[in-house]
Structures are given as C-alpha cells and as structure tokens.
C-alpha positions in Angstrom: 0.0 0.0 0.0 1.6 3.2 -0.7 2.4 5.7 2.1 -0.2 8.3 2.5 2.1 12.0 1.7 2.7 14.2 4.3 2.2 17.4 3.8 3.5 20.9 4.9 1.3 23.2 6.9 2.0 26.9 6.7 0.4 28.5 9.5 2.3 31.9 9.1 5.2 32.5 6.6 8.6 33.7 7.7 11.7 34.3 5.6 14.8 35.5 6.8 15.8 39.5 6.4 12.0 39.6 5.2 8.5 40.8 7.4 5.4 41.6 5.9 3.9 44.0 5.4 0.4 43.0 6.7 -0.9 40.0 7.5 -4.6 39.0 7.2 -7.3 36.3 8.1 -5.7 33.9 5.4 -3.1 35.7 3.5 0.6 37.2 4.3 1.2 40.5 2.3 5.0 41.5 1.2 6.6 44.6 -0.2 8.2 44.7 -3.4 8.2 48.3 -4.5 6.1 48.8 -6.7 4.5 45.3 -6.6 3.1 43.3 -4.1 3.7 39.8 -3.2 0.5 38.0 -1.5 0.9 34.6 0.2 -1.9 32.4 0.9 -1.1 30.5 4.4 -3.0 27.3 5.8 -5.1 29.1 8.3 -8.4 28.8 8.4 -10.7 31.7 9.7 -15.2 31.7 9.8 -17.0 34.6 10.7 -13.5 37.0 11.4 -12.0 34.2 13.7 -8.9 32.4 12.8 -9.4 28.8 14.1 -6.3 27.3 15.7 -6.4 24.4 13.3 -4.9 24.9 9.8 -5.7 22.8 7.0 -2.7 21.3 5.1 -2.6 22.9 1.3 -5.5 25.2 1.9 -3.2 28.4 0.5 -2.8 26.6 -2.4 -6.0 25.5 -3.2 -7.6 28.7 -2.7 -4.4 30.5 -4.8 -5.2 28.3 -7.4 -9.5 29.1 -7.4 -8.5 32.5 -7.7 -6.3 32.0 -10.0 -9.2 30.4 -12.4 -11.4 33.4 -11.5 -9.4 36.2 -12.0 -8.5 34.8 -15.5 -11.8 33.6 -16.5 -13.1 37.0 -15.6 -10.3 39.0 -17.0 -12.6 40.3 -20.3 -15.6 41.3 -17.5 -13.1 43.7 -15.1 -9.5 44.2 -14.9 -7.8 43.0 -11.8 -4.9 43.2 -9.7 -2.9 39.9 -11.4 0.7 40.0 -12.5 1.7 36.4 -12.4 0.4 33.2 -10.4 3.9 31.5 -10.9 6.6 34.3 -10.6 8.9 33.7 -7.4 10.3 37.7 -6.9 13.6 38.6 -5.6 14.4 38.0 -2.7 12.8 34.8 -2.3 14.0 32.5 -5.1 15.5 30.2 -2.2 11.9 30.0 -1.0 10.6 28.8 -4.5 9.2 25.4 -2.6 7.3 27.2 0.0 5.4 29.3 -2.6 5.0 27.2 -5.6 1.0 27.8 -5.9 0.1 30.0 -3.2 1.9 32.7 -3.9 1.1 35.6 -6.3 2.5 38.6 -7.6 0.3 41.9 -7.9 -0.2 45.8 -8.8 -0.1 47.9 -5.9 -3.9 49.4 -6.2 -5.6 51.4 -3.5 -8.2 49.7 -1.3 -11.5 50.5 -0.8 -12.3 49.4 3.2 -15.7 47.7 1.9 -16.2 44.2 1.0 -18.1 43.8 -2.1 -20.5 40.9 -2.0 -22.9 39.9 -4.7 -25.4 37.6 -3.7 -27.3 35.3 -6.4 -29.3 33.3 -3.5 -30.7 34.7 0.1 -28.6 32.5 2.8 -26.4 33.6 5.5 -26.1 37.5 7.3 -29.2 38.2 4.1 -31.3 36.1 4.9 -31.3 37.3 8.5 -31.9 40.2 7.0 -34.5 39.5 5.2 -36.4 37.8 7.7 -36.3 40.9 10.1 -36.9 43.8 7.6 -38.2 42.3 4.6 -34.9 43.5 2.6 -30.9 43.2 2.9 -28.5 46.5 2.9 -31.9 48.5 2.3 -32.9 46.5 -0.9 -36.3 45.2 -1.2 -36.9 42.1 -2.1 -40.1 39.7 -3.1 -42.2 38.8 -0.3 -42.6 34.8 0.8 -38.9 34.1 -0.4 -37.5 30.9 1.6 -33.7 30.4 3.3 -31.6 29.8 -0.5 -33.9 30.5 -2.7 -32.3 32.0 -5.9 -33.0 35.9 -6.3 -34.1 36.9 -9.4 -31.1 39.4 -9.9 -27.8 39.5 -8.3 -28.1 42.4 -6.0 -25.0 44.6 -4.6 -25.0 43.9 -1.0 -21.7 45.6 0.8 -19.7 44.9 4.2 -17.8 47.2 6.1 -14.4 45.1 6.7 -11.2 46.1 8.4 -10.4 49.0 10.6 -14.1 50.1 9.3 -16.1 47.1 10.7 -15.5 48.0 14.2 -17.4 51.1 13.9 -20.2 50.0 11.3 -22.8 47.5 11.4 -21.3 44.4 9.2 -23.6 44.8 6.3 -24.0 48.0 4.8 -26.5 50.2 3.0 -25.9 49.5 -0.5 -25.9 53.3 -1.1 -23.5 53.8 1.4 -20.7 52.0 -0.5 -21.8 53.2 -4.1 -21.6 56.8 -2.8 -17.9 55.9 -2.0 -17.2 53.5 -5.1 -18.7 56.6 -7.7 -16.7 59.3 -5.6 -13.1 57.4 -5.8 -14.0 54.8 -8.7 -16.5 56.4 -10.9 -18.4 53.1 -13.3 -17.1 50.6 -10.9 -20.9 49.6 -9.5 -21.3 47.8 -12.4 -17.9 46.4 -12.5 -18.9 44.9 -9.5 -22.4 43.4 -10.6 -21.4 41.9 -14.1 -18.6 39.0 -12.6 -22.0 37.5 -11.0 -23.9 37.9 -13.8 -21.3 35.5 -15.7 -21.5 33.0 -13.1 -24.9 32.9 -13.0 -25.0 32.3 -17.1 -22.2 29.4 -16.2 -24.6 27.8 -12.9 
C-alpha cells in the first residue's frame, strides 16, 4: 500500500531578512516596491476568527480558485494579477514554500468595503430579510424561503477592516456606491457583471 504524503502546513510565513507588510485572516502580504507579493497561508478563519487548526494545502487551493477566476473574468473587469507563478527577488530560495500559493500583484488602492454579490438569500441576508423584509436597504419579493435563488444579483456591501468595528457588518448599499462613484466612478457595475457570468455558467 503506498504511504499516504505528508504534507507541509504553513500557519504563518517567515523568511529570513524579510516581514510583511500585513498580514490578514488567510493571506501574508510583502513589499516589493512597486508590486506586491500576496501569500496564501493554511489558516483557516469563519465569521473574522482564525481557528487554531490549519488545514494542510489550503493556501494553495484557494491560490489556485483564484487564479481560475481572475482569468476567467479577465474580459468582464481588470484585476490586480501579474503572475500566479513568478517567485520575486528576494525569495527564489523559498521557491518550494510558494509554488501555488503565492502571487505577484499591482499595488492598487483599497476601498475598506467588502463587495458581496449575492445570487441566492442564505447567510447574514437572509437574517436580513427575515427581520426587515430587505438586505442593505434592498427590497426584495415577499414569501422568499432560506436559499432560494433571487431573481437578480443584488450589490449587497460589508464594512471590513479598521471600518467594521465602527459600522454595522452589512452596509446600506448606497453607502458604498456613494464611496465607489466618488473614488471609482463606473465601478458599481464592474462589481455586478462578474456575477452575472456566473450565473449564465450555474
């Protein structure tokens, strides 16, 4: 029988003369200049808690999904993707470590809100829903049930970061198209048309 492969976990990455930058739920962020290098790590994290168990190969996994998306979605809204192989100066000798979970990207400027598209009402929305009838201020159909399918995506922000400590988790959806049209005029739709390909591919 053969031997089952043991793999390495990478809770946190650490390479010698070398910090990050930042590092988040999931991902370790480095410096290059005018680049970034983002790492995916092992640890697992559900609801803004990182659970003390990681899972061996998650970072690549989910480096690898994203990988698919971002260039599958390339000709619906440019992104933030250089290279899903390039191993950067100074960390060549590291090559192993971050074969598949590492990738190299443009240095953009963040907007503190997470942008969530929903195609079905589960989760935080369908709390929501339940209490108000709508989620982040959007009406919806009366009599809908837990998962049910919506009949449009619908823009549904969360303040995340430094900004979810002093905002309710979900946002008005006004509230973060007032900021997205001040700093990033046209991105709304930007943000609306990725789901609208997956729902075409569902």
């Amino acid at each position: 029988m053969a031997a089952t492969p043991v793999y390495r976990v990478i809770r946190e990455t650490h390479f010698a003369g070398v910090a990050p930058i930042a590092r988040g739920k999931v991902r370790d962020i480095y410096d290059l200049g005018d680049r970034l290098l983002i790492v995916a790590t092992d640890r697992l994290s559900a609801f803004d808690v990182i659970l003390p168990t990681p899972i061996p190969d998650k970072g690549r996994v989910l480096t690898q999904l994203s990988l698919f998306w971002f260039k599958l979605l390339r000709d619906v809204t440019p992104n933030h993707i250089l290279s899903g192989a390039e191993i950067p100066e100074p960390f060549e000798q590291y090559g192993e470590e971050l074969a598949g979970r590492s990738m190299v990207v443009r240095k953009t400027t963040p907007l503190p809100v997470e942008c969530v598209v929903r195609g079905y009402l589960s989760g935080s929305g369908w709390k929501d829903y339940l209490a108000t009838g709508k989620i982040c201020g959007i009406a919806l159909p009366a009599g809908l049930r837990e998962s049910d399918r919506l009949p449009e995506p619908i823009f549904t922000p969360a303040a995340c970061g430094e900004a979810a400590r002093n905002k309710p988790r979900n946002l008005p959806a006004r509230f973060a198209v007032r900021g997205a049209a001040r700093n990033h005029p046209g991105r709304y739709e930007i943000r609306i048309r990725p789901a609208r390909r997956g729902a075409v591919m569902d």
